[in-house]
N, C-alpha and C positions, 0 to 999 in steps of 0.2 A: 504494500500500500504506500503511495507516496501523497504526503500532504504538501499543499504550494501555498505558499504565501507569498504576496505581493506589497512590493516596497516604492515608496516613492524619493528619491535621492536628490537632495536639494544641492542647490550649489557649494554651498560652505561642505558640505558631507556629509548633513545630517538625513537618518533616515525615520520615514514614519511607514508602519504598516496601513495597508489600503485594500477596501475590498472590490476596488472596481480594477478593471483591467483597460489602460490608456491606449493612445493607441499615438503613434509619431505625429507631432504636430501639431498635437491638440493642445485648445490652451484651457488650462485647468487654475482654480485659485490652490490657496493655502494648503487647502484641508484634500486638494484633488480633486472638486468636483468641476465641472463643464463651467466653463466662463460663455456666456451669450455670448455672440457679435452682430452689432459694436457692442461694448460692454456697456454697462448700468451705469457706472457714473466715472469719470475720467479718474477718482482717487482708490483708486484698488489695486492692489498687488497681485497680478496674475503669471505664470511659469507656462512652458512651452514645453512639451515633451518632447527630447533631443536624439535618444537612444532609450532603449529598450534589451537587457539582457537576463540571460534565462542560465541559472548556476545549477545542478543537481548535484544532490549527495547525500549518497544512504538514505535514499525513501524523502529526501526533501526536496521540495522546488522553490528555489526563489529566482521571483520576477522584480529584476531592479529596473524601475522608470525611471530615468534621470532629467532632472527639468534643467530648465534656465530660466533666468529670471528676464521676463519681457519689456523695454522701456515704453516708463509712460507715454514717451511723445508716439512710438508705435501701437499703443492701445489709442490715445488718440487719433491716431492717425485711420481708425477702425471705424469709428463712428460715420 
């Protein structure tokens, strides 16, 4: 039996568990959920999904999503 857990990898390194599964390109806030476009209001902190990598070992799955952090003037630039 293999269990997967999926990870979201912020720029500085830090990781958070997530139960959605991203997909490249997508832009997601904080917490990884789907940012509308154009987005709600020009002061929010949204991440861009960059890469996507899949590690196993002994019955485990991890899925690291790796974001980057999107400039505002390009969230503006959405509207």
């Amino acid at each position: 039996m293999t269990t997967e857990t999926r990870w979201l990898v912020y720029p500085d390194g830090d990781r958070q568990e997530t139960q959605r599964l991203l997909r490249v390109d997508e832009l997601v806030d904080m917490n990884g959920f789907e940012v509308p476009v154009p987005p709600p209001g020009g002061r929010m902190i949204a991440y861009r999904v960059w890469k996507i990598r899949r590690t196993e070992e002994r019955g485990e799955l991890d899925v690291l999503q790796y974001l980057e952090l999107v400039p505002a003037s390009e969230l503006r630039g959405m509207s």
